[in-house]
Each structure stands twice: as structure tokens, then as C-alpha cells.
C-alpha positions as CSV (number, residue, x, y, z in Angstrom):
1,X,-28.3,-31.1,130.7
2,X,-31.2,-33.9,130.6
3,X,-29.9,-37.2,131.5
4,X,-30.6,-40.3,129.9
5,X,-30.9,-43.9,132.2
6,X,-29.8,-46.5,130.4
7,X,-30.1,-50.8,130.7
8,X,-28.8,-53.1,129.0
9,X,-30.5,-56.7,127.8
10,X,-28.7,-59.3,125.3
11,X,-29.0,-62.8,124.8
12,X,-26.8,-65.2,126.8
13,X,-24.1,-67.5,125.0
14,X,-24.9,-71.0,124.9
15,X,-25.1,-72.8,128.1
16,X,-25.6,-69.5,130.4
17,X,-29.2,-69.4,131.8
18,X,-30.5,-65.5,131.0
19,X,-32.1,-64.1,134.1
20,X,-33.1,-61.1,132.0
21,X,-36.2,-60.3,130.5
22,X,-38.3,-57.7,128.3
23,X,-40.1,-57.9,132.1
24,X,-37.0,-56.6,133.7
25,X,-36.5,-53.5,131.9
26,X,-40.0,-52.4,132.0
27,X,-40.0,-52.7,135.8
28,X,-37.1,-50.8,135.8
29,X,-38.4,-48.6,133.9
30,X,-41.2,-47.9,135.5
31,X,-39.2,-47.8,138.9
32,X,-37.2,-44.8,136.9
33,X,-40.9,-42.8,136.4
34,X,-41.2,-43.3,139.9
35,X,-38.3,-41.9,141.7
36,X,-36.9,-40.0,138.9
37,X,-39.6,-36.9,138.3
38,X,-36.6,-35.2,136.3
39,X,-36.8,-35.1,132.6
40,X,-34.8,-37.7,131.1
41,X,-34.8,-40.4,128.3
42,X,-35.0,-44.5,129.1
43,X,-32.9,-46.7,126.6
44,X,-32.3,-50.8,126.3
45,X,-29.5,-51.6,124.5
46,X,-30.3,-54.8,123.5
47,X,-30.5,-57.6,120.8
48,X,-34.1,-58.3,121.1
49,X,-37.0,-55.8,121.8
50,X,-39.6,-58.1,121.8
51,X,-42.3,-57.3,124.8
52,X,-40.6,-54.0,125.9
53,X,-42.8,-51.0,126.7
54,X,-43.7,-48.2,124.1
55,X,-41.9,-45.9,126.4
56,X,-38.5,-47.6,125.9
57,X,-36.0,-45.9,123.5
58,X,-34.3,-49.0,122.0
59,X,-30.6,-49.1,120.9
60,X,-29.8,-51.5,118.8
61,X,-27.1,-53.8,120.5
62,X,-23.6,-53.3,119.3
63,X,-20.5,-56.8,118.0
64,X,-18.1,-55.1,120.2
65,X,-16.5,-57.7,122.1
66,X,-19.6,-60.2,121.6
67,X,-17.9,-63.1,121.9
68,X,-15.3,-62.2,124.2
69,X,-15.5,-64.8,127.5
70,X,-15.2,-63.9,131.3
71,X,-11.7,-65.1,132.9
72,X,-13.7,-65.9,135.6
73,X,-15.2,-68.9,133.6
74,X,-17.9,-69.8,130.8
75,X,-20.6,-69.9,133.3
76,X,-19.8,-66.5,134.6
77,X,-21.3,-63.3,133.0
78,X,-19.3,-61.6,130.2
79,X,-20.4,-57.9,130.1
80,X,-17.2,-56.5,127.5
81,X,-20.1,-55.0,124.8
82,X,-20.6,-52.2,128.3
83,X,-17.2,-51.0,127.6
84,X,-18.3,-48.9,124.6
85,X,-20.7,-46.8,126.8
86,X,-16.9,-45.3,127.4
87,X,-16.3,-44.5,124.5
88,X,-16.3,-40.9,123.2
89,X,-18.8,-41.3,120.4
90,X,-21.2,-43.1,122.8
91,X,-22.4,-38.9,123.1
92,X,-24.5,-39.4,119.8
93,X,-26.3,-42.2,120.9
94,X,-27.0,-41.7,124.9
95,X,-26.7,-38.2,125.1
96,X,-24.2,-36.1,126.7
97,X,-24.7,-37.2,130.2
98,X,-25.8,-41.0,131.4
99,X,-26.1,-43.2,134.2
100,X,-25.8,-46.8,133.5
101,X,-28.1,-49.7,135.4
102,X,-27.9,-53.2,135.4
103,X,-31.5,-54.6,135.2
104,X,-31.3,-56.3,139.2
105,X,-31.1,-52.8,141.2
106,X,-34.4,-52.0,143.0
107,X,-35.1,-48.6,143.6
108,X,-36.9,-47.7,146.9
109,X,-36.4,-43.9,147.1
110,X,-35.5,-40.3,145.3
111,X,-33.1,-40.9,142.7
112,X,-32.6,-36.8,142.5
113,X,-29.3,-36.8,145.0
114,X,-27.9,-39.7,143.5
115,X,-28.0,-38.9,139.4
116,X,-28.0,-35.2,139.9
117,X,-24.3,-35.0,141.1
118,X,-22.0,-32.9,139.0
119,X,-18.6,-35.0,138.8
120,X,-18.2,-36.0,135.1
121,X,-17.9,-39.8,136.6
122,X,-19.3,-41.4,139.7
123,X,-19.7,-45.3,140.2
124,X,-20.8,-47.9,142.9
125,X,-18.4,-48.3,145.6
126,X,-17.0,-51.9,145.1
127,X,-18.8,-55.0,147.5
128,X,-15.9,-56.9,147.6
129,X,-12.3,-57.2,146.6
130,X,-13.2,-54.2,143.7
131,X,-12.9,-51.0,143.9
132,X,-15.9,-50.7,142.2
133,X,-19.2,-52.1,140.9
134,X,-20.8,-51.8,137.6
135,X,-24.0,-52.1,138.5
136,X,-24.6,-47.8,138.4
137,X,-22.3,-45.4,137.1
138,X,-22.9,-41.9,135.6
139,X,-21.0,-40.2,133.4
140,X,-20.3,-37.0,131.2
141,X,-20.1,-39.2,127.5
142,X,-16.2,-39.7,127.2
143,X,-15.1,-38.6,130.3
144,X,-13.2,-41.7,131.1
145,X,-12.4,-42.3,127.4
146,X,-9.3,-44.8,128.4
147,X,-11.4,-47.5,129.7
148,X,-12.6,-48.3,125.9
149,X,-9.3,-46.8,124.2
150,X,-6.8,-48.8,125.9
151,X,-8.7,-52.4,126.0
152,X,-7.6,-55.0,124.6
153,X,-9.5,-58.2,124.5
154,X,-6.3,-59.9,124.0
155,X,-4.6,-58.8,127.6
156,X,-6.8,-56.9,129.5
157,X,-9.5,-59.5,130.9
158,X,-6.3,-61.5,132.1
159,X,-4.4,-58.8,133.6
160,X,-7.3,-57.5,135.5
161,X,-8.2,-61.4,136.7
162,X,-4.2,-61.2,137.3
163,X,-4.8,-58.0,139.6
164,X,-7.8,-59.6,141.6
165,X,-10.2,-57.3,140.0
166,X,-13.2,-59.4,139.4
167,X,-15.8,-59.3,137.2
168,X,-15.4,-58.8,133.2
169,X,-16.4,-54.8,132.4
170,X,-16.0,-53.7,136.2
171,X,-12.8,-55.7,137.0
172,X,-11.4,-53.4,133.6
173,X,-13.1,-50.7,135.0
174,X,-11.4,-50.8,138.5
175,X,-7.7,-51.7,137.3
176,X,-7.9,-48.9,134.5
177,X,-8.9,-46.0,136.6
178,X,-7.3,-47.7,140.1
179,X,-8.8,-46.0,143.5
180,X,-10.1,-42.4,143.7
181,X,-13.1,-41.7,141.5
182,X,-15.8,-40.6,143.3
183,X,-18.3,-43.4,144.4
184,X,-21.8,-44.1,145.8
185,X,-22.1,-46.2,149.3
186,X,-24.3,-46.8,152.1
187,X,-23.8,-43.4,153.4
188,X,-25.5,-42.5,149.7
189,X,-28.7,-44.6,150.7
190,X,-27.1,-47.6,148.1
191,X,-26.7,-50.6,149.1
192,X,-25.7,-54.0,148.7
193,X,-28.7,-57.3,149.1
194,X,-26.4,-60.0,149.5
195,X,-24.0,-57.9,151.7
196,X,-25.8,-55.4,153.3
197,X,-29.8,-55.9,153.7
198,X,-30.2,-60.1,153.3
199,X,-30.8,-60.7,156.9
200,X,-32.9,-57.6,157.8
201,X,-36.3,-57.2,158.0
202,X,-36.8,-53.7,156.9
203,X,-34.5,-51.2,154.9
204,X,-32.5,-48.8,156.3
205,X,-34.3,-45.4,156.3
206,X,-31.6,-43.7,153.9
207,X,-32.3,-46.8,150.9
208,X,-32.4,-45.5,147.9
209,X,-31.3,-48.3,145.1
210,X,-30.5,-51.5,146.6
211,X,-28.1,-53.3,143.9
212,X,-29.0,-57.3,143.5
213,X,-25.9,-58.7,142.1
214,X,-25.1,-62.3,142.1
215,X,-27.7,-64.8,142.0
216,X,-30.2,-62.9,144.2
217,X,-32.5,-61.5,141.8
218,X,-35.5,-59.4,142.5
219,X,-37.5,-61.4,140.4
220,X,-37.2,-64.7,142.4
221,X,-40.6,-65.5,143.9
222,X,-38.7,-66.6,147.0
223,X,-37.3,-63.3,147.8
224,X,-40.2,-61.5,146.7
225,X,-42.3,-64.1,149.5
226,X,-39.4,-63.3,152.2
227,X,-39.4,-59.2,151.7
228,X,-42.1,-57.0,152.0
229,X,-40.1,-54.0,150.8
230,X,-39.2,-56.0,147.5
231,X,-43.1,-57.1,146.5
232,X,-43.6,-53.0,147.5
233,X,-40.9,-51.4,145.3
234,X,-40.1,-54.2,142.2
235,X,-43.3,-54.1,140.5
């Protein structure tokens, strides 16, 4: 069964700066050719392709939940459009079998042991107060079906926010399945920037993907002036 990577890129609501770029996915991308040799098809979901790379598959970007705000705030990134990659049907446009990246994970090493796993769901290991991240997870299409069939924009933000599960897509994601799905960590060679590898002045030697969530980005010319191992891998 080929695999398929898929990003996603949309356009921010009014009043939230986009860090995301046409730029992003095609570094991505071509961090995917690099430490992926298996074959395997890139999408973007997104709103806009303008500036992406021939190589790009691009899936037009779904209403699902468009409008639907984080609890966390209007400033705070509302992700609820992910949920449908959940969905059952979501087969006949990825594929049968996925993994899922957010556009700020910087890959340093084989991404073989990682996406080649056989459980029908694995996801990041939470950095926080989550169970888990949604920065990566791979999936059999619709093997978690319940995380898009039992949403409701109405409740479901709010009870997760209720449950301390932060986020908007990954705090659902965490109270819906609760503990026990099988997760990446550091042990995996993933890890986190702003929790794990900030302060140090090389990688660890099992890096693989190090995930930059929050406002640490691996485009910011700061970091990319304070970390030789981020000017070698994010271009």
C-alpha cells in the first residue's frame, strides 16, 4: 500500500498573521523526496495554490467547519477543516493510507521507520497537557471514523477546552479517543523544538522530524542564524 504525505495551507481569518506559505509546502516537500525514498504521493490541501511546485498534488480545500473559532481565543489557530481527513470518505481523495504534517516539522533523518509502521493509527505523543499532537499522524482512511462522526461544532470545542485538552483539531482528537493509541516520542527520533532541542547545540543522534509548534517557526531568520542543523535540513 503506497502512502500519500499530506499538508495542509489555508488562508487565516481576519486579524490572524498566516505564517504559512506556498514556500512552506515546497520545502516540505522537498524534505519528503529527501528522507522518504518510498513511493508515495505529496498533496496540499489548500485554498490557494499559487507558487506551489509542479510536483504538488493539490486538493482543493474543503467549508467544513471554516468558520468555526478556537476556544482558546480568536488569535489562536483554528484547525476544525483537519477533522475531515477522519472521515471515512477521505479514502477517495488521499488514498487508503496517510500521514498528516503540519507545514513547521523539519525533517533531519529516514522517515522509513516512522511512516512504515503497520497500526491503522499512530500520532505524536502530546508536549504538554495533551495526550497528543497534531502535528503528524498516520492513518488507514477511516480507521478512527468517530473523531469526524461524533463532532459537533456546537459542544465539542468547549467540552474538550472543558477537559484541558488544548488545541482546536488535536484537543478533539485527544478527548475523543482518550489515552492508548499508539504514539511517536523521543525514543522514535521525534522531537519537540520548544521543549526538547531549544537550548542545544546539536541534535540528538536518533532526530528524525523535529516538530516546531508554537511560534518557533523554521522559517524565522533568527533561528535559522542560531542553528546550524536547521539552515542544513529546512531548505
Amino acid at each position: 500500500m503506497s502512502l500519500s504525505v499530506v499538508c495542509w495551507k489555508w488562508s487565516p481569518p481576519e486579524g490572524y498573521r498566516s505564517y504559512f506559505t506556498a514556500q512552506a509546502v515546497n520545502v516540505l516537500r522537498r524534505m519528503v523526496l529527501k528522507r522518504y525514498r518510498r513511493p508515495h504521493r505529496f498533496i496540499c490541501v489548500t485554498d490557494d495554490p499559487t507558487g506551489l511546485d509542479a510536483g504538488v498534488e493539490v486538493v482543493p480545500l474543503w467549508d467544513d467547519f471554516s468558520d468555526l473559532k478556537s476556544p482558546h481565543g480568536l488569535r489562536k489557530p483554528s484547525c476544525y477543516r483537519r477533522l475531515k481527513a477522519f472521515s471515512p470518505e477521505i479514502a477517495r481523495v488521499f488514498g487508503d493510507r496517510f500521514v498528516s504534517l503540519d507545514l513547521d516539522v523539519v525533517l533531519t533523518g529516514d522517515m522509513a521507520p516512522l511512516w512504515d509502521r503497520h497500526e491503522d493509527f499512530v500520532i505524536y505523543r502530546g508536549t504538554s497537557r495533551n495526550l497528543y499532537n497534531g502535528s503528524m499522524f498516520l492513518m488507514t482512511a477511516g480507521a478512527r471514523s468517530q473523531v469526524w462522526s461524533t463532532f459537533d461544532p456546537h459542544t465539542s470545542p468547549q467540552q474538550a477546552k472543558a477537559a484541558g485538552c488544548f488545541g482546536s483539531d488535536q484537543g478533539w482528537i485527544g478527548l475523543c479517543l482518550g489515552a492508548g493509541e499508539a504514539t511517536w516520542s523521543e525514543q522514535d527520533g521525534v522531537y519537540s523544538y520548544r521543549n526538547q532541542v531549544r537550548t542545544l547545540r546539536t541534535l540528538p543522534t536518533n532526530t528524525r522530524l523535529v516538530v516546531m509548534h508554537g511560534q518557533c517557526k523554521p522559517w524565522d531568520s533568527a533561528l535559522l542564524n542560531r542553528h546550524e542543523w536547521l539552515r542544513t535540513h529546512w531548505r
